[in-house]
C-alpha positions in Angstrom: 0.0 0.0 0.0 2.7 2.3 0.6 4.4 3.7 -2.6 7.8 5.2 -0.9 10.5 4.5 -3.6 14.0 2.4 -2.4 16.1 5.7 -1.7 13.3 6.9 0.6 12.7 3.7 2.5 16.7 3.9 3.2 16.3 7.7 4.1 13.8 7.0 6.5 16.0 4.1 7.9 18.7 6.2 8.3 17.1 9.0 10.1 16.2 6.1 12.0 19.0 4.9 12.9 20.3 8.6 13.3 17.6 9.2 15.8 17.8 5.8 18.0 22.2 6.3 17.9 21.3 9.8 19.7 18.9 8.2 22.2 19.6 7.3 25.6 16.4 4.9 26.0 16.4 2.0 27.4 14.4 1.1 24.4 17.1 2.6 21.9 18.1 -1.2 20.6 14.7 -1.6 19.9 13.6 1.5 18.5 11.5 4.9 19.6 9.9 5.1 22.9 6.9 7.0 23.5 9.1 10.1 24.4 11.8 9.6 21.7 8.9 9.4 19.3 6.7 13.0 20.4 10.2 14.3 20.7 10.4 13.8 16.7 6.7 14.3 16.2 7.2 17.8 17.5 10.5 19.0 16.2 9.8 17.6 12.2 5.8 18.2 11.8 5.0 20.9 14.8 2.9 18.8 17.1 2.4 19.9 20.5 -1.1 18.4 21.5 -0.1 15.4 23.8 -3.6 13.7 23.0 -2.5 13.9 19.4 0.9 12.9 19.7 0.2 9.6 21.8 -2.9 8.9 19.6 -0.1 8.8 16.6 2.3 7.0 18.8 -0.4 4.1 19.2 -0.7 4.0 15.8 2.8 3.7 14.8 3.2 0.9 17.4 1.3 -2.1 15.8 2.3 -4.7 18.3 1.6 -2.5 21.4 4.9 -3.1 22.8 5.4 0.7 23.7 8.6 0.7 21.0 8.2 2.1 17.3 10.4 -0.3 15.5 12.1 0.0 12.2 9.4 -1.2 10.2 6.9 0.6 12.1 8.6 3.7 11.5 8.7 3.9 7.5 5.2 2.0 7.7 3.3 5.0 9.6 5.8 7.5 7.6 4.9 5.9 4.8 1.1 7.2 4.9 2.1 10.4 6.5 4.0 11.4 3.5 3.1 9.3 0.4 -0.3 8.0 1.7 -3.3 7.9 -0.8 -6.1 10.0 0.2 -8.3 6.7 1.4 -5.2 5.9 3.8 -4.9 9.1 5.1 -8.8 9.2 5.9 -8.0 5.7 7.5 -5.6 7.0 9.5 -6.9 10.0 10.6 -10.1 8.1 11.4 -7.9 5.3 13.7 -6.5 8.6 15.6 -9.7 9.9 16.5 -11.6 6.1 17.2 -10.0 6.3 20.6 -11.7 2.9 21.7 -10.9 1.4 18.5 -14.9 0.4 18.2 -14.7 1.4 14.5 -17.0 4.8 15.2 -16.1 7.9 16.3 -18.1 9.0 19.4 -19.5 12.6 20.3 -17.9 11.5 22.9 -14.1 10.8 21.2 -14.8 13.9 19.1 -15.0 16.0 22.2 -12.0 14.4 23.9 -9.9 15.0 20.7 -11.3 18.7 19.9 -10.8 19.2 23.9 -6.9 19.6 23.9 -6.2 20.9 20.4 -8.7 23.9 21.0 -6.8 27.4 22.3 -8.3 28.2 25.4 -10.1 31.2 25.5 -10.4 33.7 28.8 -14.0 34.1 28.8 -16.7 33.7 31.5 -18.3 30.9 29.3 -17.2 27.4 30.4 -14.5 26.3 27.4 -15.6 22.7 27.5 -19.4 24.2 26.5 -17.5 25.5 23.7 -15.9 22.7 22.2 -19.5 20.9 22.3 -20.9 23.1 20.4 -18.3 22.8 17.7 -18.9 19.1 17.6 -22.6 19.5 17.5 -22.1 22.0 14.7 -19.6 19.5 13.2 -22.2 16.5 13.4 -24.9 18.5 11.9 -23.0 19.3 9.0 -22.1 15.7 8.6 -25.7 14.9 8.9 -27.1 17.3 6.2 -24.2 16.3 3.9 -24.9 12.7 4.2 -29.0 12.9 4.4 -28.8 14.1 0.3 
């Protein structure tokens, strides 16, 4: 599914193997921990919600053994930059399905909308906010899909 050429796969190994030489983890023969992982997350694409970042991080990690491997690595990078639009909705949609139930909740929606949000000093309550956004969200959904 992913259509990096041979010269990027070994670009991406490399930075990999870059990244895990400069690593002090105790996971560093193994690959990216959790930390190591946001750490790159933040400094190459700008992330800084944590939600975010550990929602990627769980995606990257397909054996759940709290270590991005090699192969997990140019996988997940593999969508992220050469991705076809269906994998990037199927990866956007596994970010957001926090319970992996294969729907995303009002519920998930608010949690994920919750942190990214900038907080606003205002006597309204910010989380009363943020579900208005998602009911606005879901209505727009609804009337797109109801044609």
């Amino acid at each position: 599914p992913n259509q990096l050429n041979k010269g990027e796969v070994e670009c991406l190994i490399g930075l990999f193997d870059t990244l895990v030489a400069e690593s002090s983890s105790r996971f560093a023969a193994a690959g990216f921990d959790r930390n190591m992982f946001r750490d790159t997350l933040h400094s190459a694409f700008g992330m800084t919600d944590d939600m975010i970042m550990d929602r990627v991080f769980r995606t990257f990690d397909r054996d759940n053994d709290s270590c991005i491997s090699v192969v997990e690595w140019v996988e997940g990078l593999s969508v992220f930059l050469r991705g076809t639009l269906e994998e990037r909705i199927k990866y956007c949609f596994e970010v957001y399905d926090l319970n992996g139930d294969g729907y995303i909740s009002r519920e998930e929606m608010f949690q994920m909308l919750k942190n990214s949000l900038l907080k606003q000093p205002s006597e309204e309550d910010p989380d009363e906010g943020i579900k208005d956004l998602v009911d606005i969200a879901l209505k727009k959904m609804a009337s797109i899909y109801s044609l």
